[in-house]
C-alpha positions in Angstrom: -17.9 39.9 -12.4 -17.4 36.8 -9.8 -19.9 34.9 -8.2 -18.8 33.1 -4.9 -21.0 30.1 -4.3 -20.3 28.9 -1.3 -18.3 30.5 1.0 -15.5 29.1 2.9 -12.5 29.7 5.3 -10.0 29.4 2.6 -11.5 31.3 0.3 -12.7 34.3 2.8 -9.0 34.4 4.0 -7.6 34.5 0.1 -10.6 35.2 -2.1 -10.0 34.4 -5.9 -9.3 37.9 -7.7 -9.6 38.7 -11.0 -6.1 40.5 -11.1 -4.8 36.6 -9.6 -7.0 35.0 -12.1 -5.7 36.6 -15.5 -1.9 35.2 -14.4 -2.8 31.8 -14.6 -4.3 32.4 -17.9 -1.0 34.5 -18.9 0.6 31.6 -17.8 -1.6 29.1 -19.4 -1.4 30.2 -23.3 2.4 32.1 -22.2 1.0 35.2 -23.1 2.1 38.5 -21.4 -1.2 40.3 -22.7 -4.3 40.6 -24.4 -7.1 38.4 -22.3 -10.0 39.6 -20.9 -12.0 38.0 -18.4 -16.0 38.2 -19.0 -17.2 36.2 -15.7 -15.9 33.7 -13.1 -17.3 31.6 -10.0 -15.4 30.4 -7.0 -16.7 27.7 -4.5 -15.2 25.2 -1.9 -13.7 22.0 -2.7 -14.7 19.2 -4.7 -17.6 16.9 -4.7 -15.3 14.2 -5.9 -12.7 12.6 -3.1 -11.4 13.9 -0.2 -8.4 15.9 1.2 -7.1 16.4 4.3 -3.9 18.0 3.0 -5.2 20.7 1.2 -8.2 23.6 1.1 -9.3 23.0 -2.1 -10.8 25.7 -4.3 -12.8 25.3 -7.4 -12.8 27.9 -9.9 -14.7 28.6 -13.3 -13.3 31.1 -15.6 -15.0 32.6 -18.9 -12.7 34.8 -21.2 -11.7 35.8 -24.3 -9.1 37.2 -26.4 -8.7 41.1 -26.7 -8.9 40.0 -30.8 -12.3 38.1 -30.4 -14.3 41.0 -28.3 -17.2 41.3 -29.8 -17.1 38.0 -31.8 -18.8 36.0 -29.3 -15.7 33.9 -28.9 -15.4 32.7 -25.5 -13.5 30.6 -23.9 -13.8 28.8 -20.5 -11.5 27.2 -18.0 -12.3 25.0 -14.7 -9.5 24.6 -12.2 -8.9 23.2 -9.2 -7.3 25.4 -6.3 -5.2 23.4 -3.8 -3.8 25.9 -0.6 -2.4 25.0 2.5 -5.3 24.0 5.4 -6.2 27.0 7.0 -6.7 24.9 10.6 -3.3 25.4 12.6 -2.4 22.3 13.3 -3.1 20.6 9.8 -1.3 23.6 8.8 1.8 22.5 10.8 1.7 18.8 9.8 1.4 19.3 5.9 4.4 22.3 6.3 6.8 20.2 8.5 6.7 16.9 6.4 6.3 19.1 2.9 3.6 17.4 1.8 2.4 20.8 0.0 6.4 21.0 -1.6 6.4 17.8 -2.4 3.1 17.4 -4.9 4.5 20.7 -5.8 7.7 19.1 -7.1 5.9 16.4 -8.7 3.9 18.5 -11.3 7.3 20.9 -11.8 10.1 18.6 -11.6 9.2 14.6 -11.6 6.6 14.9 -14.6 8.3 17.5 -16.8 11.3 14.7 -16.5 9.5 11.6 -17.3 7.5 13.5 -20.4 11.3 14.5 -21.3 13.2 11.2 -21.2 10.2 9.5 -23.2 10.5 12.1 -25.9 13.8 11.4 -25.9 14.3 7.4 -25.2 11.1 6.2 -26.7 10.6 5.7 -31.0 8.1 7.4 -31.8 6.7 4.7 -33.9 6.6 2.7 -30.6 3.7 5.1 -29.1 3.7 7.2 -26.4 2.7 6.7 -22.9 0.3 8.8 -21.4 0.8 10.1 -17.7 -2.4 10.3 -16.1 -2.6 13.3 -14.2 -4.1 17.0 -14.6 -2.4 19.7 -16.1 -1.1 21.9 -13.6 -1.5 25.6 -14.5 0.4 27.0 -12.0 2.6 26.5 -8.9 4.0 29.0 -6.6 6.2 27.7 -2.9 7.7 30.1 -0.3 8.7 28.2 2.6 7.5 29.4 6.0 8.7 32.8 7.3 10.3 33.5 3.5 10.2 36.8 2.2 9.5 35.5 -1.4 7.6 37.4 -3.6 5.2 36.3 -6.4 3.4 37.7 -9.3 0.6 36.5 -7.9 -1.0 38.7 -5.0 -1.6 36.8 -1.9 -1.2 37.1 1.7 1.3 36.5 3.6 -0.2 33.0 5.6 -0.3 31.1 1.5 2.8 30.0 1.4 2.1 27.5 -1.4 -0.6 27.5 -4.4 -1.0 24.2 -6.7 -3.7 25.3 -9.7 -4.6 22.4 -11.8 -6.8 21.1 -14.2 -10.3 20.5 -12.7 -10.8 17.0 -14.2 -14.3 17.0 -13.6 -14.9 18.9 -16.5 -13.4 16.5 -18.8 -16.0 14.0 -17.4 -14.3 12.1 -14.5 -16.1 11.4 -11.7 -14.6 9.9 -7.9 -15.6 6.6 -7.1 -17.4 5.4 -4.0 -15.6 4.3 -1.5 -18.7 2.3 -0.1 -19.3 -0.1 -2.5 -15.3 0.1 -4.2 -14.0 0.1 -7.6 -15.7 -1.9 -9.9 -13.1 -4.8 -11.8 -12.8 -2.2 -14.7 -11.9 0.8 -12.8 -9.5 -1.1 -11.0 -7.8 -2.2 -14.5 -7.9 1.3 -15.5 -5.7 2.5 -12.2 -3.2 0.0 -12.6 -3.0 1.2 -16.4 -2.3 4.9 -14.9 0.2 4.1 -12.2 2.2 1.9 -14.1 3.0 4.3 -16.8 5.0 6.4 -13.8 6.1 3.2 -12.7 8.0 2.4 -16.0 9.1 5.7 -17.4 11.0 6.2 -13.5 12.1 2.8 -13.8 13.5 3.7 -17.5 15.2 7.2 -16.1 16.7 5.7 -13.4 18.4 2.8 -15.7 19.2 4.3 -18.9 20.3 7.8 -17.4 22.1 5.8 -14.6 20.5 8.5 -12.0 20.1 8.0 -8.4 16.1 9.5 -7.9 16.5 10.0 -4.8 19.6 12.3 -5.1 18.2 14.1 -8.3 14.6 14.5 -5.9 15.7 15.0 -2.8 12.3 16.6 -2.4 10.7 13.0 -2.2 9.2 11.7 0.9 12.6 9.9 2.5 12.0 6.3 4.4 12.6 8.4 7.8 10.8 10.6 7.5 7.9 9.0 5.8 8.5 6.3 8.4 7.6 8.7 11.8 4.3 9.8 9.2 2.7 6.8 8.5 4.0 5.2 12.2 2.3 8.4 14.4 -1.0 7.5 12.1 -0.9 3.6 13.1 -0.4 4.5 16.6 -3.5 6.7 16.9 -5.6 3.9 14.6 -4.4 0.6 15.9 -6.6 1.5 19.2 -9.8 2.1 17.4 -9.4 -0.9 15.2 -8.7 -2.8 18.3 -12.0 -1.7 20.2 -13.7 -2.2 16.7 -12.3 -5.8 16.5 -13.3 -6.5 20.3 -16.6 -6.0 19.6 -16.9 -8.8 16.8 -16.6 -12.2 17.6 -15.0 -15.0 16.1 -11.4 -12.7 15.6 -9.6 -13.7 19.0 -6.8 -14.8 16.3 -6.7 -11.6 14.3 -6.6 -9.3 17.5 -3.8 -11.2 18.8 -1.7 -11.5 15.6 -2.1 -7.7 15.5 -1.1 -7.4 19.3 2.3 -8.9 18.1 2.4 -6.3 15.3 2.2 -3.1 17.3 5.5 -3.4 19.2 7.3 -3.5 15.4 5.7 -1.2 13.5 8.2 1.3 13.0 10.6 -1.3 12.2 8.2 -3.1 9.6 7.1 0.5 8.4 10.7 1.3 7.6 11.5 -2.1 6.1 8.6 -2.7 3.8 9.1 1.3 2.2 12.7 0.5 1.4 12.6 -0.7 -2.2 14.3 -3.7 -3.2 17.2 -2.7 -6.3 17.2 -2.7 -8.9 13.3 -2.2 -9.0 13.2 0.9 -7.1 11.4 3.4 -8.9 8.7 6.6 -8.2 5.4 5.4 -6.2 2.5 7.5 -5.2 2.1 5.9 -2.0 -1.6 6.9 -1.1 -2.8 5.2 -4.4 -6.3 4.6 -3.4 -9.2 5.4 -4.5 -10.2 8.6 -3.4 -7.0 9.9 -4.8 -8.4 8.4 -8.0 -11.1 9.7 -11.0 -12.3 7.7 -13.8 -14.3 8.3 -17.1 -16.1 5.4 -18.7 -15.0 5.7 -22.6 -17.9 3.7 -23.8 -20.5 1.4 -22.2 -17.8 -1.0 -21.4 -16.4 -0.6 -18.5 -12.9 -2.4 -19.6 -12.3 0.6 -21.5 -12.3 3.0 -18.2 -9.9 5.5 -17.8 -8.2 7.1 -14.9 -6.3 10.3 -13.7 -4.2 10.0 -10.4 -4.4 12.7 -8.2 -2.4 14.0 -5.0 1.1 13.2 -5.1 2.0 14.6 -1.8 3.5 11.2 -0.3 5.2 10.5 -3.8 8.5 8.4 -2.3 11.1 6.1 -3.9 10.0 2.4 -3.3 8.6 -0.7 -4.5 6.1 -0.7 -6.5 4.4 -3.3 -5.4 3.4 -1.0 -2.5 0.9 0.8 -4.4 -0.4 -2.2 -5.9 -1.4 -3.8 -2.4 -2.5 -0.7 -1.1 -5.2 -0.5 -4.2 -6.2 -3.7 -4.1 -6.3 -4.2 -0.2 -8.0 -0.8 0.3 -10.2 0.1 -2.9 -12.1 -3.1 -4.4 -14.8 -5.0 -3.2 -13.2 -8.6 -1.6 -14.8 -10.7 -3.9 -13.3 -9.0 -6.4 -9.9 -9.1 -4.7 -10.3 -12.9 -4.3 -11.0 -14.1 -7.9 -9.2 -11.4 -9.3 -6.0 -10.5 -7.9 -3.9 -12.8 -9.7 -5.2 -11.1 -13.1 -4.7 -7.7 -12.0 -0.9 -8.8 -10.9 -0.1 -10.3 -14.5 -1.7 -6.4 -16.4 0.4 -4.9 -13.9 3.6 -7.0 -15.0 2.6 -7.1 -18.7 2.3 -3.7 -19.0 5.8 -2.9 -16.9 7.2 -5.4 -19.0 5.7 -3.9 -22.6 6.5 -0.6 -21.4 9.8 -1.3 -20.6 11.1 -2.9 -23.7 9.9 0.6 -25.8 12.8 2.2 -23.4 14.8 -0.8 -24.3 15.0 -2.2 -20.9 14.2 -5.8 -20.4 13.2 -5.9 -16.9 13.7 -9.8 -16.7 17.3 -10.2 -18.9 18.5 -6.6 -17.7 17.2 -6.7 -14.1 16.7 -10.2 -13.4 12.8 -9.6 -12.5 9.8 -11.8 -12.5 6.5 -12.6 -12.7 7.4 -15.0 -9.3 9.3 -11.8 -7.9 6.9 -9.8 -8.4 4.6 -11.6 -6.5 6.8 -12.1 -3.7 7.7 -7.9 -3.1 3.7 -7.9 -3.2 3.1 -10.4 -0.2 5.5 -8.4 1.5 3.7 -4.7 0.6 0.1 -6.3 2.1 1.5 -6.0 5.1 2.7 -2.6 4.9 -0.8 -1.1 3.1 -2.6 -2.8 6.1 -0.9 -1.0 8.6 -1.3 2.4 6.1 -4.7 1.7 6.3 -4.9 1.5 9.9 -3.8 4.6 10.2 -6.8 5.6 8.6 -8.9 3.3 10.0 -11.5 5.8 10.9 -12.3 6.3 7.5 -13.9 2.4 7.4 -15.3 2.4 10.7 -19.2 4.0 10.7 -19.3 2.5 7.2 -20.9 -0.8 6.9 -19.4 -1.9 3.6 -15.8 -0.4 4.2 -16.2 -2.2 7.6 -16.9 -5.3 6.4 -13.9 -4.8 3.8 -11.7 -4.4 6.3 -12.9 -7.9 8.3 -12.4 -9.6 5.1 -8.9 -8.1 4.7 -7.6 -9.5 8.2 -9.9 -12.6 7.8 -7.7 -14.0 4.7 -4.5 -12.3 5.9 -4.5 -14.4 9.0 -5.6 -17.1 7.1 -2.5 -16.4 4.6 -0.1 -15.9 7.2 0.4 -12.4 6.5 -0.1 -11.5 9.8 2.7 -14.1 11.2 5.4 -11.6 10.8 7.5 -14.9 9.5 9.9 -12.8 6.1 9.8 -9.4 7.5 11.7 -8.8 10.4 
């Protein structure tokens, strides 16, 4: 009946069951009966991306109805798997800052919510916005050392199971991080992360809810804070030794010396969002958290699917704008470009906004200028975010070079002078 293709930790120490298998399809069409499962293969992880927050699994199921056996009417299904990392002390990072809860949260809480208040706020005749994420199948969360039960059989070290849409199958593919997003691609995220951006934006001001009281579940500036700071203190020494070992960038090593002492205090600053703009970020919007399918042969008509919303915070969104564009796309691209991917990203909060009946410049007194601003500011904080995953760059001669460029025309910029923040 199952064919394991690879085997793995995760899927040695829970192995995919039929029995576990025909409740996410129960789930999936909300059936209680009447499905049959003719075949199904299990191997590890995906080819596309990477994850260091989750064992990934990734399933194919092929079934049919009890009322087609024998018509040759099958039907098949490709998910993705996401557990909790089987190594201890990944384990105990992703459980003690939720990171597993909070993606969790996202796909049952967050997004039900924003599909709800666009039902409900936007005209139909208007268009709706599509959220760019994979259908999630199935959740189940038992905090550690709960004695929840589930319909799904498991043992007792799983104490949370995501099941989603493998997007693969739909013809989405990761990008490589080598050589970075092409201009297209890069249009085609922004597209996808400023749908959530507007439809929070619209909850938060025509509901008049606090988000961060209604999801407490999101990653608070604290707590996020003592994350993101414990990853630039282990990074900021290897980018230093990298840095010492390429001349001609005396002035970036010592702007960066300056830095260090006041990172917490710029981490904490820079993740606080400025009102009345606050509104739902991913916050690890880069680009292997991204997947793209080219519609036709031109690539301005790319489209993207977000993935992992474990870090998903209430901030600026200008943050996940500078972390894309500082992290994800080539630098030439960054340099002629950026000011054209700043004004889709305003047009299209600003279009998106007015269908909801919020005009974020007469209502909110925001701007194009503003805008721009917030996003000076958020370069600062998605360098430091990629410090703290500096490791990632360094080995790789394009990423490397990236990353040169990056401090190159921040010193340059005065991004680096500290002058605004603190």
């Amino acid at each position: 009946m199952s064919d394991t293709e690879e085997d793995s930790t995760c899927s040695d120490s829970w192995p995919i069951t039929e029995d576990w298998l025909m409740e996410v399809l129960k789930k999936h069409h909300e059936v209680r009966s009447g499905i049959k499962i003719t075949d199904f293969k299990v191997k590890q992880g995906c080819q596309d991306g990477v994850n260091n927050l989750s064992d990934i699994l990734s399933v194919s199921v092929v079934y049919e109805f009890e009322r087609d056996v024998g018509k040759g009417i099958e039907q098949s299904l490709d998910i993705v798997v996401k557990l909790l990392p089987q190594d201890p002390f990944s384990r105990y990072f992703v459980t003690e800052a939720q990171f597993d809860l909070r993606e969790i949260k996202f796909y049952t809480s967050i997004l039900p919510d924003l599909m709800a208040f666009q039902e409900q706020y936007i005209p139909k005749e208007l268009g709706s916005m599509v959220i760019s994420v994979p259908t999630c199948f199935y959740t189940q969360y038992a905090p550690i050392g709960s004695n929840t039960t589930t319909s799904l059989s498991s043992p007792d070290s799983t104490e949370s199971i995501l099941v989603l849409e493998d997007m693969r199958s739909l013809g989405y593919k990761g990008a490589n991080f080598t050589t970075g997003l092409s201009l297209g691609q890069t249009e085609a995220a922004i597209r996808a992360i400023v749908t959530v951006h507007a439809l929070s934006l619209g909850l938060k001001i025509k509901k008049k809810v606090d988000l961060n009281e209604k999801y407490p579940f999101l990653f608070q500036t604290t707590r996020a804070t003592e994350s993101y700071q414990q990853l630039v203190e282990q990074g900021m020494p290897q980018l230093t030794k990298f840095l010492e070992q390429k001349p001609g960038f005396e002035n970036e090593l010592k702007s960066l010396s300056k830095i260090r002492p006041k990172t917490k205090l710029l981490i904490e600053t820079l993740l606080q969002p400025i009102e009345p703009m606050g509104l739902i970020t991913h916050t690890d919007f880069w680009c292997n958290n991204l997947l793209f399918r080219s519609e036709t042969d031109d690539e301005r008509t790319d489209s993207c699917t977000i993935l992992d919303w474990q870090m998903v915070t209430y901030s600026r969104p200008t943050n996940d704008l500078a972390l894309l564009l500082i992290s994800s796309i080539p630098s030439n691209t960054r340099r002629q470009h950026t000011s054209r991917l700043l004004d889709l990203y305003y047009g299209a909060l600003k279009s998106y906004c007015l269908k909801m009946d919020v005009d974020i410049e007469a209502d909110l007194g925001y701007s194009r200028n503003k805008m721009e601003c917030e996003y000076r500011q958020s370069l600062l904080l998605a360098l430091l975010l990629c410090i703290g995953s500096v490791d990632i760059a360094i080995g790789n001669p394009n990423a490397e070079q990236r990353l040169l460029d990056v401090l190159r025309d921040f010193y340059e910029e005065g991004v680096l002078s500290l002058e605004g923040y603190v």
